[in-house]
N, C-alpha and C positions, 0 to 999 in steps of 0.2 A: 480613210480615202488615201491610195497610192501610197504605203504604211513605209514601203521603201525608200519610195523619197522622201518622206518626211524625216525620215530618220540622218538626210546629208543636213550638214550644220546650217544649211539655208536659213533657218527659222530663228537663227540666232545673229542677225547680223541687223546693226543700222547704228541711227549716231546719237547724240545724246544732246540735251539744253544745258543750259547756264545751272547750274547746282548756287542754291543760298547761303548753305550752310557752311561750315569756318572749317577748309583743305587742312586736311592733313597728310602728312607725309606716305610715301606709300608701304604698309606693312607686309609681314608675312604672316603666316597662321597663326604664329606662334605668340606674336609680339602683342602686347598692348592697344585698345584703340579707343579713345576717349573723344567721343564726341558732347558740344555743348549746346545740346538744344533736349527739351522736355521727349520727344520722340525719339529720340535717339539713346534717352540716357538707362542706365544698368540700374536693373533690382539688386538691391544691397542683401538680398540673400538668393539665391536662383529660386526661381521659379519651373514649373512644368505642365507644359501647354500642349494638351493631346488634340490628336488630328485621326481620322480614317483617310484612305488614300485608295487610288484605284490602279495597278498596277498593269505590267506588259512586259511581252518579248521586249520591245525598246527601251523599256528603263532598266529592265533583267541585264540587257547588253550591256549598258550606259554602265549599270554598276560592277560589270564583272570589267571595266575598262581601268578599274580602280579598286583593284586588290585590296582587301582588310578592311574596306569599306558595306557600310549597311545605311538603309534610309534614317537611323536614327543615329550612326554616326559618320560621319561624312564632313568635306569641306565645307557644307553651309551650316549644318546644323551648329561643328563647333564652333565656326564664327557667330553664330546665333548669340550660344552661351557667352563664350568671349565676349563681344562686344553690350551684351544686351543681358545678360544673366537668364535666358529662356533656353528652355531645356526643352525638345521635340519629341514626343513621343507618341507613337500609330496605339491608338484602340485596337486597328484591324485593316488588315490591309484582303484586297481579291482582285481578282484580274477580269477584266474585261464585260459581258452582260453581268455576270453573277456579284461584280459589286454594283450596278445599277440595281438587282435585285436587294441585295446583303440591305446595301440604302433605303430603298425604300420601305423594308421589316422596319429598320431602326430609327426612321422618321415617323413612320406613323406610331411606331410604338412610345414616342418619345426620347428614345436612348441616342441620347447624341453624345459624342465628344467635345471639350470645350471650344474650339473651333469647327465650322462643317461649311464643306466649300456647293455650293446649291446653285440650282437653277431660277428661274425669279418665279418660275409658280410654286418650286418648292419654298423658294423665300416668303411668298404669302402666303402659303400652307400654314408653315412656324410661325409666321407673328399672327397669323386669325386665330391659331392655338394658345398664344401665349409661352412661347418655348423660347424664345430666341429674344436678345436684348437690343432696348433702342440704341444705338450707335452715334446718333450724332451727336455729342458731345465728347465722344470720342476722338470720333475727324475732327471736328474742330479743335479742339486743344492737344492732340496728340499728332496729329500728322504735319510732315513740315513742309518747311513752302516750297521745297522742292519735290516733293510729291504733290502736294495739293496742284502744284502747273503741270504734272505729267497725267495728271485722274483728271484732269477740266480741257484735256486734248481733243477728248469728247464731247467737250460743251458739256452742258449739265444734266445730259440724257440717262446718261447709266447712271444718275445721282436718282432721277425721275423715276426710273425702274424699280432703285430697290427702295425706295419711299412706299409707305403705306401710312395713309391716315395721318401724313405729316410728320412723320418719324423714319429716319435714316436706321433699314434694318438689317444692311449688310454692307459691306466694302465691298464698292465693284471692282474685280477684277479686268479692269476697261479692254474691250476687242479694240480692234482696228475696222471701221468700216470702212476708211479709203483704202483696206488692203482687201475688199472686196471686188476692187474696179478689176474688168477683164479684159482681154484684146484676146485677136486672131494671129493664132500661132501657125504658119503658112510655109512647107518647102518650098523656098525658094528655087529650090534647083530642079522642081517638077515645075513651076510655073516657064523658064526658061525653059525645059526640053519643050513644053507646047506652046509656047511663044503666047506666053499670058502674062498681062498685067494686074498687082496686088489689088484688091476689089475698093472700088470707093461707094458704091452702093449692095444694097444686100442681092440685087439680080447680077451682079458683077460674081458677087460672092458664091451665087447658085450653078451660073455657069461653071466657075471653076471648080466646084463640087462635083459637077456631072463632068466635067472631064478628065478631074483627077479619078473619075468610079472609070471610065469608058473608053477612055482614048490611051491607056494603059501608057502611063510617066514614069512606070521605072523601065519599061523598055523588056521586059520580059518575053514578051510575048504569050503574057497567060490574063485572062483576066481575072485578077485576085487583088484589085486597092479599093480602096475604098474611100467616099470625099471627105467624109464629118467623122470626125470620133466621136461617141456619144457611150454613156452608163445607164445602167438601169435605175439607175438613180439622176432625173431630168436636171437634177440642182447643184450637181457635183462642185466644187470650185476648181476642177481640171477636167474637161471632157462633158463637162453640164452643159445646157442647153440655155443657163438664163439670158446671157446676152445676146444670144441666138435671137431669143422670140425677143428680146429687147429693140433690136432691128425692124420691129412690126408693133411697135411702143406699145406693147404688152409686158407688163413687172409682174409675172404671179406669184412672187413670194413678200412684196410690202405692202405698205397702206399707201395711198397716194391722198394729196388733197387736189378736190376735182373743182372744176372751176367755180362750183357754190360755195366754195370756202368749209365743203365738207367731208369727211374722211368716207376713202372706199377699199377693200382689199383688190388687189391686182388680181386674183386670180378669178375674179367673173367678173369682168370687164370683158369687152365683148373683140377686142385686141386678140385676147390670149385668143379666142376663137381661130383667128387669121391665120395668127402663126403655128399652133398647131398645126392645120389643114397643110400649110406646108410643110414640115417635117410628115406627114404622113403620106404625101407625094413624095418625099423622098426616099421615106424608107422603103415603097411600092416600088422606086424605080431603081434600087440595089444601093445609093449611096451612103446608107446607115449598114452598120452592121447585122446580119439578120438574125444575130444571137448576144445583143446587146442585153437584152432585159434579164440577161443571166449571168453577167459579166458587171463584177463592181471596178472601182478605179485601178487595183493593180491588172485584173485579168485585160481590162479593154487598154490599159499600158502596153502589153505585149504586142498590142496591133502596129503601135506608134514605133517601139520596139525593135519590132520583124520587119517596118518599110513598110506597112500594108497601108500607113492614113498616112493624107498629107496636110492635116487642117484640123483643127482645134479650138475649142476655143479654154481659155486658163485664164489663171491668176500670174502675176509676176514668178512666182515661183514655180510657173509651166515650164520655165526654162530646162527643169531636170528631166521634165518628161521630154522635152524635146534631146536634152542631150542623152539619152538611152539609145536613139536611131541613131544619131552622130557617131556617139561610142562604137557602133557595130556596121557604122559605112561612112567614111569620113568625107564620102560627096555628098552627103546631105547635108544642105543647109537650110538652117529653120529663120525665121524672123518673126517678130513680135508686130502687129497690124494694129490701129484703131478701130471698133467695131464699127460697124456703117448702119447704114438706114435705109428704109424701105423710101424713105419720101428727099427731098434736094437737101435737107438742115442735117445738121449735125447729130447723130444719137447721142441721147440718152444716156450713161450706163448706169443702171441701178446699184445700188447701194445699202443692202439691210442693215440694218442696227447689229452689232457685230458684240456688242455685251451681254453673255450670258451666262456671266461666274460669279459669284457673288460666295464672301466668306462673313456667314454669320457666329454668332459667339452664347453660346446657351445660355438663359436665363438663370444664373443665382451665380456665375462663375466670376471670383472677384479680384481678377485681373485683364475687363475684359479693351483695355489700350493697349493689352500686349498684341494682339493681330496688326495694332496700325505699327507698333512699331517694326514687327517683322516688314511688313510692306517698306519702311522707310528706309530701312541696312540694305533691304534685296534693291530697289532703288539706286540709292545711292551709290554701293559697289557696282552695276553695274553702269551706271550713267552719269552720277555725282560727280563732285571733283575731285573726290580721294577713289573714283573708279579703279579696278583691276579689271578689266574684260579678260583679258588674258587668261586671270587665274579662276577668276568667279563666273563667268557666264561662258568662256568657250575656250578649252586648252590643248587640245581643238578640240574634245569633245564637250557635247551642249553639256555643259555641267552645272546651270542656272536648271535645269529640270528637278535634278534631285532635292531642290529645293522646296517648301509644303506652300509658298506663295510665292505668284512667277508675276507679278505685275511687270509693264513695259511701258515706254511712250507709244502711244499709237503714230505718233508721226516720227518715230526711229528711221524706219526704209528710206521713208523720201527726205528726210532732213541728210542721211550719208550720202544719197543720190546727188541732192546739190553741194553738198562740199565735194564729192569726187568729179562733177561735173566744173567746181568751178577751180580745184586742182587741172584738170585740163585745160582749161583756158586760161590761166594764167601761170603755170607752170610751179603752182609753189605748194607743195605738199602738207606746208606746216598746218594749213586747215585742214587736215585731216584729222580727226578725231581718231578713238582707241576701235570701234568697229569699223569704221571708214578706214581705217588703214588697214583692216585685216581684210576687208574686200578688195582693197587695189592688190595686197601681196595675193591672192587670188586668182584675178584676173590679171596681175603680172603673169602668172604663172601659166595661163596660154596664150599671151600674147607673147611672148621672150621665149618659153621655155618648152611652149606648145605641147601642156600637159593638160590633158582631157578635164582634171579634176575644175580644171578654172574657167572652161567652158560655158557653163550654166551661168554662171556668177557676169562675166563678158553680156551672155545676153538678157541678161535683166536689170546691171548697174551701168552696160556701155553706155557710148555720145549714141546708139541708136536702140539700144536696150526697151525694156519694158517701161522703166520707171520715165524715159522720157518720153512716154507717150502718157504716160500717166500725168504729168505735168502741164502735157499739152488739153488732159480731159480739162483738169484746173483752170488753166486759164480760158478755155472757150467755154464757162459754166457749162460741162455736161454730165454733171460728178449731180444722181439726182438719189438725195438722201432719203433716207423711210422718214413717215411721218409719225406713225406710234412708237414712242420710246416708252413707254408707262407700264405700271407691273401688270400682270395677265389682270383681264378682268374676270368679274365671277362667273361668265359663263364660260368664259375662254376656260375656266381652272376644269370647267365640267365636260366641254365638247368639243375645246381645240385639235386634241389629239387625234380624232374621228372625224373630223371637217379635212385634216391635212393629209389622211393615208384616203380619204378618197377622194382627195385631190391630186393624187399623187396614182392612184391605180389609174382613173379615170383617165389621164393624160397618154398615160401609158400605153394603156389599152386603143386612146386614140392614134397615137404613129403608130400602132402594129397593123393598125387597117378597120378600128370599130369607128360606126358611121362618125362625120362628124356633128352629126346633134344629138349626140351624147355628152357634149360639152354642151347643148341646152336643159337638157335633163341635171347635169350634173349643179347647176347655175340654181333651179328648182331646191334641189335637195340639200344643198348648200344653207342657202335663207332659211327653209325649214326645220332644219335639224339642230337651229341656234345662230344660224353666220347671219341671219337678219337681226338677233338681240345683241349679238356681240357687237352688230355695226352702231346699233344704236348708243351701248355702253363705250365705244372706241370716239363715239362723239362728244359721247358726255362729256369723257377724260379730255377731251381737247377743248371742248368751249371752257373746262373749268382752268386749263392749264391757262389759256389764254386771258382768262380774269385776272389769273394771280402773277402773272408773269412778273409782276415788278416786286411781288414780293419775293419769290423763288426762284432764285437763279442763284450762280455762283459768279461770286462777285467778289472780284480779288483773290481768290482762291478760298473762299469763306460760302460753305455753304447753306443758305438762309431758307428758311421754313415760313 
C-alpha cells in the first residue's frame, strides 16, 4: 500500500521509555559492548542463527544506500555478533508473492530455519504439528525489563494470540493498534474558495463531498475532482473506507462486544448495511472515482497527486499522501480533521488488533533464547539508554529494517508527539528524546527553511497535526479497540480466508451499484459457510479468557499462564 511512501523514513520515527538496564557509554561498530543482564549477555563461543526473509525493491534500495554491505553482513548483523556472539544467516531469501508461496512449501513440509517469523494461523499451524518450541520460559527468563514494558504496551493481547493450549509459541512482534486510529484529510484551501466549514457531522461531511465533485474548487473550469479518495481495497490504511462507514457505527473488520456481553464480527451487523448504501449513492452520483476498483494505494495516490480529490481519509502518516499535491501546487493546503458521526456523540474510531508477527524457533534447536535476545540489542539500541538512533535505526536512511527482528514500542509516535508538544510550551528542548529530536530537525526544516521534505512531518507531529487529534480520540474515550485478540480458532484456520474475500467482493460490488440486499444474502452465506461456528468458537475464547483473567495476564512484565 502507497510503497512510495512508505519508503520516506516516516516509519521510523517516535520516542522511547525509561530503559532498566545498566547505560553504557556510547560506542562505535567497532568497539566493545558488554552488557550485564542474562538477555543481553554473549555466547562464549558464536553461534549461528538462520532466518528466511522476504525481500523487495525497498530493502534492494535500502542496501545499495550501503555499499559492501549484504543482509548477512551489515550494521546490525555485526553488532549481533559483536555484542551477543549470534551470527545471522538467510536459508533463502524471495521477493514479494513467491516468498509467501516459497513459505508456505517449507511449512507444510516442515523445513523450517531456526527462526521463522509467521502469522498466528501459521503460529497454530506449527505448534498443532509439533514443530515449533514452547517459549515461555524463554521470555520469562531471557527477555529484559525493558523489553518486557515495551511487548506489554499491548497489554497482554499479542501474548494471548501466540498462546496455544497454555504455552507461549512465538515472540510477538507487537503492532501498534492506536497507530490504527484515522482522521479526515481535507484541502483546506478548496473548502475556503467555496466558503465551507471543516464537517462536524458525517452530512456536513457529504455536503462537502458533493461539492468538492460539482461546484468545481480548483477553479478550472472542467469538471474533473472528485470528493472521497477511495481503493479497491475498502480497508486501505490511506484512502480506505473504514472510518468512513465508522461514521454510521458500522466496524466491518473487528469483533465488537454487543450489549449481552457477547462477541459479534462487525461486518454483518446490520450498520455496515447503512453505510454502504451510502457510498453506493455516492459513487452513482460521480463523487468516488469510477475506476477505483482497479486502482491500489499508489495509482489512486495520483488523483491526490494531480489536485483531482480533496478528502481522504489516512492514518497519521496520510500526511505524505497529502504532501505529494502540496509538492506539485504549493496552494494546497491539507489539514488533518477528527472523523465525525452520523448521530450528536462523538465517533467511534475502530481500532484492530494490530499484531500479526510472531517469530517462532523450530523444535530441537538448542539455542532457542537467542531470538529473545536479538529482540533485547534491537531494543535497546534503538530505544534503551545506551540508544544510537542515529546510527542504528535511521542515518537517515531506515537502517533498523535490514535487521531480521524489527520489534518497536507501540506507543513511540505518541510518547515523541508529547515531548515535542510539551518542548513547545515550555520552550525547553532537553525533553526531547534521540527520535523526538530528529522530528523537530524535520519540521525545523519547513518551518525556518521552508523545505518541502519537512512538510509531512509539520502535519502529523505539529500543535495542530495529526497526533493531536489523536490525543484528543484519547482523552474523549473514542479510541474503540477489537475484542478478539486470541490465536485463529479451528475453524477460522479452515474458512477465514473465504468468509473475508467475500466480504471483501460483496462490498465492493455493493458501491459499484449491485442491489443493496446483497449485503443480506451476503449476512446468509456468512453464518453458513462457518462465520456462525466461528462466532460461537470466538465465544468460547472469551468466556474462557474471562475465567482465567486472574490467572493470565502480564503482571509486572512476567507473563503468567
Amino acid at each position: 500500500m502507497v510503497t512510495a511512501i512508505l519508503l520516506i523514513p516516516m516509519l521510523a520515527t517516535c520516542a522511547s521509555s525509561e530503559d532498566t538496564s545498566e547505560e553504557q557509554p556510547p560506542t562505535t561498530n567497532n568497539e566493545e559492548i558488554i552488557y550485564n543482564e542474562p538477555g543481553l549477555s554473549k555466547y562464549d563461543s558464536p553461534i549461528t542463527l538462520t532466518f528466511v526473509r522476504q525481500t523487495g525493491d525497498s530493502l534492494d534500495g535500502l542496501l545499495e544506500q550501503m555499499p559492501g554491505d549484504t543482509l548477512e553482513n551489515n550494521i546490525w548483523t555485526r553488532l549481533y555478533e559483536q555484542v551477543l556472539g549470534i551470527r545471522i544467516k538467510y536459508e533463502w531469501t524471495a521477493k514479494g508473492d513467491l516468498y509467501n508461496e516459497k513459505l508456505g512449501v517449507a511449512l507444510a513440509a516442515g523445513n523450517l530455519p531456526d527462526v521463522v517469523r509467521v502469522n498466528a494461523q501459521q503460529l497454530r499451524q506449527l505448534s498443532n504439528a509439533g514443530l515449533i518450541q514452547d517459549l515461555t520460559r524463554v521470555y520469562n527468563d531471557y527477555a529484559t525489563p525493558f523489553t518486557k514494558e515495551v511487548l506489554s504496551q499491548e497489554g497482554s493481547a499479542p501474548f494471548e494470540s501466540a498462546t496455544v493450549d497454555g504455552k507461549l509459541m512465538g515472540i510477538p512482534e507487537t503492532g501498534s493498534s492506536i497507530e490504527g486510529a484515522q482522521f479526515i484529510w481535507i484541502r483546506t484551501d478548496w473548502l475556503d474558495q467555496l466558503g465551507l466549514e471543516p464537517p462536524h457531522t458525517m452530512d456536513d461531511l457529504l455536503e462537502i463531498s458533493k461539492a468538492f465533485t460539482h461546484k468545481d474548487p480548483d477553479r478550472n473550469g472542467v469538471n474533473d475532482t472528485f470528493g472521497l479518495a477511495i481503493t479497491q481495497y475498502l480497508w486501505d490504511p490511506i484512502m480506505g473506507m473504514t472510518d468512513f462507514v465508522a461514521g454510521y457505527d458500522a466496524y466491518p473488520n473487528i469483533w465488537l462486544e454487543k450489549p449481552s456481553g457477547q462477541l459479534a464480527y462487525g461486518a454483518v451487523q446490520a450498520e455496515v448495511r447503512s453505510a454502504l448504501n451510502v457510498l453506493r449513492e455516492m459513487y452513482k452520483d460521480g463523487q468516488l472515482d469510477p475506476e477505483f476498483m482497479f486502482k491500489d494505494g499508489n495509482k489512486a495516490n495520483e488523483l491526490i497527486a494531480s489536485g483531482k480529490v480533496g478528502m481522504f481519509y489516512g492514518e497519521q502518516w496520510a500526511s505524505f499522501a497529502a504532501q505529494s499535491s502540496y509538492s506539485k501546487n504549493k496552494n494546497a493546503r491539507w489539514q488533518a480533521y477528527p472523523i465525525v458521526s452520523n448521530s450528536d456523540g462523538l465517533a467511534k474510531v475502530p481500532l484492530r488488533f494490530s499484531t500479526d508477527q510472531f517469530l517462532a524457533v523450530r523444535k530441537g534447536y538448542e539455542h532457542p533464547e537467542a531470538i529473545m535476545k536479538l529482540f533485547n540489542l534491537h531494543l535497546e539500541k534503538n530505544w534503551g539508554k545506551t540508544a544510537q538512533y542515529e546510527t542504528y535505526y535511521s542515518n537517515p536512511y531506515p537502517v533498523w529494517q535490514i535487521s531480521p527482528v524489527t520489534p518497536y514500542p507501540a506507543l513511540k509516535n505518541l510518547n515523541a508527539y508529547y515531548q515535542l508538544e510539551a518542548a513547545r510550551v515550555t520552550g525547553d528542548k532537553t525533553v526531547l528524546k534521540d527520535e523526538a529530536r530528529a522530528i523537530q530537525k524535520n519540521i525545523d526544516l519547513y518551518l525556518y527553511n521552508n523545505n518541502i521534505t519537512g512538510w509531512g512531518w509539520e502535519h502529523t507531529y505539529g500543535p495542530t497535526g495529526a497526533f493531536s487529534i489523536l490525543d484528543r480520540y484519547k482523552k474523549n474515550n473514542q479510541l474503540l479497540y477489537e475484542s478478539f485478540v486470541g490465536p485463529p480458532t479451528d475453524t477460522m484456520l479452515e474458512k477465514w480466508s473465504l468468509l473475508e474475500d467475500m466480504k471483501n467482493d460483496t462490498f465492493v460490488n455493493i458501491v459499484l451499484g449491485r442491489p443493496i440486499t446483497d449485503f443480506d444474502r451476503f449476512v446468509e452465506e456468512w453464518n453458513r459457510l462457518g462465520g456462525a461456528k466461528i462466532t460461537m468458537e470466538v465465544n468460547q475464547w472469551y468466556t474462557n479468557k474471562r475465567e482465567r483473567a486472574r490467572q493470565e495476564s502480564l503482571v509486572d512484565g512476567v507473563f503468567r499462564f
